[in-house]
N, C-alpha and C positions, 0 to 999 in steps of 0.2 A: 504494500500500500504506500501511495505519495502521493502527491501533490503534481500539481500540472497548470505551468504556466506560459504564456505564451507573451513573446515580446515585439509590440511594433511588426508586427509580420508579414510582410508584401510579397506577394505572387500575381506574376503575368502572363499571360499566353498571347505571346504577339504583341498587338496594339490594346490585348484586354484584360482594365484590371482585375481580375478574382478576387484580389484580396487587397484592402491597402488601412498600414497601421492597426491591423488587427494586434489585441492586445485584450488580454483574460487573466484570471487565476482559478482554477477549480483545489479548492481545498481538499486535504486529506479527507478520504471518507465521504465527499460529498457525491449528491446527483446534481450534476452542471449541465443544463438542457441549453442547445444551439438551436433557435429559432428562427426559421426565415422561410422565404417564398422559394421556387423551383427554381435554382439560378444563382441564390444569393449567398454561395461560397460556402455552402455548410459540408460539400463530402470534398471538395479542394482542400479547406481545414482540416479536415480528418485525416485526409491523404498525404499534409504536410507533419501532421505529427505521429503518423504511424512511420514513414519514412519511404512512404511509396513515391514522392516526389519531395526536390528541394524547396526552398522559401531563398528567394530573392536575397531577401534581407529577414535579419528580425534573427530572435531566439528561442527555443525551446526548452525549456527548465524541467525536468522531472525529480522531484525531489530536490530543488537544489542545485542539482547540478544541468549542464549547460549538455543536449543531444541533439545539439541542432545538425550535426555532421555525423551522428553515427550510425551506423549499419539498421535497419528496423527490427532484424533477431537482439541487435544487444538493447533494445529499449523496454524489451518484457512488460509487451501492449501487446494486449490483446481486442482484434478489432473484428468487427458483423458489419458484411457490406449488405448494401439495398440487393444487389446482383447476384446476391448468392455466392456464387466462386465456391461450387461445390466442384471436386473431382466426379468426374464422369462414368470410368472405369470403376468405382468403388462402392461398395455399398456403404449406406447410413451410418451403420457401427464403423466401419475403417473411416469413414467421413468425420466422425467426432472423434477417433482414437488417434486421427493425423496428429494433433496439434500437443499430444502426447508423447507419441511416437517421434517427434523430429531428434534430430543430432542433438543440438543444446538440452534437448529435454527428457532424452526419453530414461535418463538413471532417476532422475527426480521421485520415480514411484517406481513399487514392483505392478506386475501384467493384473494383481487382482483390485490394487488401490485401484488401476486405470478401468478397468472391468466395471468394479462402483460405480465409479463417476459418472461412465457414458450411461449404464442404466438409474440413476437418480434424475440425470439431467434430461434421458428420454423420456420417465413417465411425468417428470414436473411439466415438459412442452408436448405430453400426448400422441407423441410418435413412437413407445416402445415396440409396435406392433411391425414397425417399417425397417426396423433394424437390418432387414435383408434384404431389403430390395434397393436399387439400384438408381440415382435420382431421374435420370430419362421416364422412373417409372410411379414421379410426385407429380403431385399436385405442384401451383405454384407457391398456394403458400405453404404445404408441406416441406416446403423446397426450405422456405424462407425462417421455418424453426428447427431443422436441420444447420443451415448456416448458423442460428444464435447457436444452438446446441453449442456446436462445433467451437466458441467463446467461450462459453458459461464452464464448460468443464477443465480449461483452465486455471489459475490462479494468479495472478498476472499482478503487477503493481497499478494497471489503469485498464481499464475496459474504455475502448470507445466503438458507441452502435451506433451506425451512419441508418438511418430510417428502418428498425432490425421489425417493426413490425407491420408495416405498410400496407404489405400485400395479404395479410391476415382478414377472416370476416369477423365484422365487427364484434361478434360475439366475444369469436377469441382474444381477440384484441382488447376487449374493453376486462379480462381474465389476465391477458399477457403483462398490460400496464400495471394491476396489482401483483401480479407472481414478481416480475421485475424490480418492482420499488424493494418489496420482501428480499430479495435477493440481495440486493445491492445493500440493504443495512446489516441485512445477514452475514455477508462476508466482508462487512467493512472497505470495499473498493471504490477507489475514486471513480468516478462513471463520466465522460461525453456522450451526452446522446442526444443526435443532432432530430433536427423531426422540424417538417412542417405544416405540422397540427399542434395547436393552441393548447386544445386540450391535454392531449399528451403534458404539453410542458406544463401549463399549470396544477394537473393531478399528481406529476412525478417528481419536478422538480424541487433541488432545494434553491438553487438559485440561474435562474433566465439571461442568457443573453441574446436580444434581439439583434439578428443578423440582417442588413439589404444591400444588394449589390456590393458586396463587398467591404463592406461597413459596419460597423457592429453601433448601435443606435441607444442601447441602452442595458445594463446590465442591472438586477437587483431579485430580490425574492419575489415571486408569481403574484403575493399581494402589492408589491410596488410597482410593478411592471403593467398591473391592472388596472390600482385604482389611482397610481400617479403617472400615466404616460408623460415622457417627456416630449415629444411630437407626434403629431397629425399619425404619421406613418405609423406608430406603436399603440396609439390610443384605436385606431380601425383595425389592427391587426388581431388585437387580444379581442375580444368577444363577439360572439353568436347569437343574434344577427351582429355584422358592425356597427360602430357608432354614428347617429345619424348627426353630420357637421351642417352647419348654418352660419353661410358668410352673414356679418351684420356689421351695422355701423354703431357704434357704443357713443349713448349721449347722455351719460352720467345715472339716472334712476332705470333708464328702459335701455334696451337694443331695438336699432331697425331691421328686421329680416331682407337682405336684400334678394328679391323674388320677384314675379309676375305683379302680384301684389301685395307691396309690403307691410307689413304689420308686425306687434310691437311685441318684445318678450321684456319683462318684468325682471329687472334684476335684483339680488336681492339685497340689504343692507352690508352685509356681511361683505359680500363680492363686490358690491360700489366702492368699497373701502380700499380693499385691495388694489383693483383695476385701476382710481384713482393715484394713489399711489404708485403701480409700477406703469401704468399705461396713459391716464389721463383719455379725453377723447380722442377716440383713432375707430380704424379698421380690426376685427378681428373675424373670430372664427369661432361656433360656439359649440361644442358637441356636447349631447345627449344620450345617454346610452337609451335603448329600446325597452328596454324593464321601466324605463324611471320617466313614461309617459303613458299618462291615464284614458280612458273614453271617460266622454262627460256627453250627456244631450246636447245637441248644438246648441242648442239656447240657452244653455245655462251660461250665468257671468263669470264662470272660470273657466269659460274655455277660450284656449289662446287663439286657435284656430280651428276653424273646419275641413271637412275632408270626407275624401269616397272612397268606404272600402273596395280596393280593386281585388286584390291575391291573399288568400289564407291558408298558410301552409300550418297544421296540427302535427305537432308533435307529444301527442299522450297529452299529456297531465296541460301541457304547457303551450302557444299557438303564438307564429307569428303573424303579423297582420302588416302588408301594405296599402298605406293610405295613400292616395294622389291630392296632392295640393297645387293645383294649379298646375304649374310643369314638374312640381319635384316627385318625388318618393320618399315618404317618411314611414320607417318599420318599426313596428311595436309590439313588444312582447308582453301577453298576458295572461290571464288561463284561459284554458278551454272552453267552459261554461261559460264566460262572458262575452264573448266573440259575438259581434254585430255580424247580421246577412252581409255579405258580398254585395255591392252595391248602392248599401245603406251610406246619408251620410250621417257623419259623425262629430262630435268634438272633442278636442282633446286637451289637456291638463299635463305641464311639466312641472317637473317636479325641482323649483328652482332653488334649490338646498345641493342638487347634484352637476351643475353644469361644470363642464370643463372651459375654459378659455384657452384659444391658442392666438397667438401674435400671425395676423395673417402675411405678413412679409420673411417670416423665416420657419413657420409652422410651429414652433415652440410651445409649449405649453406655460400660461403665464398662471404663477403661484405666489 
């Protein structure tokens, strides 16, 4: 077990940056969740610190010490690609016994410790049964808890899982994210694991770093990542539905919605105070999350605005709801039983104790 930290760390490929001034620390012991969209550098990172490829520039620290140049067997990472990178000719068992079995490794245990391990780690990922068969003859995501297997049964100073449960159905998946956290506190290992699903990171993680293009945006625990985004980009990222933003022009007691037709949102004492202070009248940007706006009867005098429901997508217990207002789209989440017809119009109630502010010229969140 170590620590894992990454310095200033730049990778290019040609004219494109992958990565620029990336720079982390995942503590001993911890789960350190890499967050981002399709694209935005998160199995490049993994790739630079397993030692499948070099970093430009920058450092890599494990434990202390400095493996920015060593060999990827001397780093004793253990890594789960998205790809699988299962041998072909081998069945299941020699698939997870590989990683056992290598040169550097294979005096570490006698043939029954290794025997153990591969069957503990086959029936905690429900492939004991597959142990003989041959991957041409998995599924895809049989494929892909094969691959973790083939991790987990090592004992490594750092795991890192480049999206290890992706290709899983949800069921198992939403089974895999708690057997995983259990693991991970289990054997005390530092963990990367990169994913871009929100949820993942925020069920698993102890600490978030959001990743874009090559950027790392904001680093902190799943409740600060959530409930203080520092920009536009991290505040629409973290929750389901995303945050619904409202350019506005701030004039000290109210904002103006600027819209088709604009109208007024109420700000509260508390956030006059602030905005005056750090903002004074300007430009911003207002987000709402979709939980923390009400239905009201159009006629009632607390509703901010009106609207027709267009799309209601029910998810159980819980239903989101698109309103059209005008030209926009405003989504609201509420329960099930409460959900206005399709068509209906409606009014609605923010809940002005929860806005976010951002500075609309540099998207920043203003606190």
């Amino acid at each position: 077990m170590a620590s894992l930290e990454l310095q200033k760390i730049t990778k290019t490929f040609g004219k494109k940056i992958a990565l620029e001034d990336v720079s982390f620390k995942c503590k001993e012991g911890e789960m350190f969740c890499l967050l981002g969209a399709s694209g935005a550098g998160k199995s490049t990172t993994i790739n630079i610190i397993s030692g499948i490829i070099p970093p430009d520039s920058g450092k890599i620290l494990i434990g202390e010490k400095d493996f920015s140049g060593a060999f990827p067997q001397d780093r004793n990472i253990a890594t789960a690609f998205e790809n699988y990178a299962l041998y072909p000719h081998m069945t299941v068992r020699e698939n997870l016994l590989f990683p056992l079995n290598s040169p550097v490794r294979k005096k570490e245990s006698s043939k029954a410790e290794k025997e153990e391990r591969v069957k503990n780690v086959a029936e905690m990922l429900g492939i004991a049964e597959l142990l003989e068969r041959l991957p041409q003859e998995l599924s895809g995501g049989q494929k892909q808890r094969v691959a973790l297997g083939r991790t987990l049964v090592r004992r490594p100073n750092i795991f890192l899982l480049d999206e290890p449960i992706s290709h899983l159905d949800a069921k198992l998946r939403h089974r895999m994210r708690s057997e995983l956290k259990r693991i991970q506190k289990e054997f005390g290992i530092t963990t990367l694991y990169s994913t871009p699903d929100q949820l993942e990171a925020l069920s698993m993680a102890d600490t978030i770093a959001v990743i874009k293009e090559g950027k790392i945006q904001q680093i902190g625990t799943p409740d600060d990542v959530y409930y203080k985004p520092c920009n536009i980009y991290v505040a629409q990222f973290l929750g389901d539905p995303p945050m619904n933003l409202f350019a506005v022009d701030y004039q000290g007691s109210y904002a103006i919605v600027d819209c088709d037709s604009p109208y007024k949102l109420p700000i509260s004492e508390k956030d006059q105070k602030m905005l005056n202070e750090k903002m004074g009248s300007c430009q911003l940007i207002i987000g709402v999350r979709p939980r923390d706006i009400k239905f009201v009867n159009p006629d009632d005098p607390k509703a901010l605005i009106k609207g027709v429901i267009k799309i209601v997508e029910t998810l159980g217990q819980t239903t989101i709801v698109n309103v059209q207002v005008e030209s926009e789209s405003i989504k609201v989440k509420t329960y099930t039983e409460t959900v206005p017809a399709v068509g209906s119009v409606v009014g609605m109630m923010y809940d002005l104790d929860n806005f976010y502010y951002f500075d609309r010229n540099t998207s920043l969140l203003i606190q």
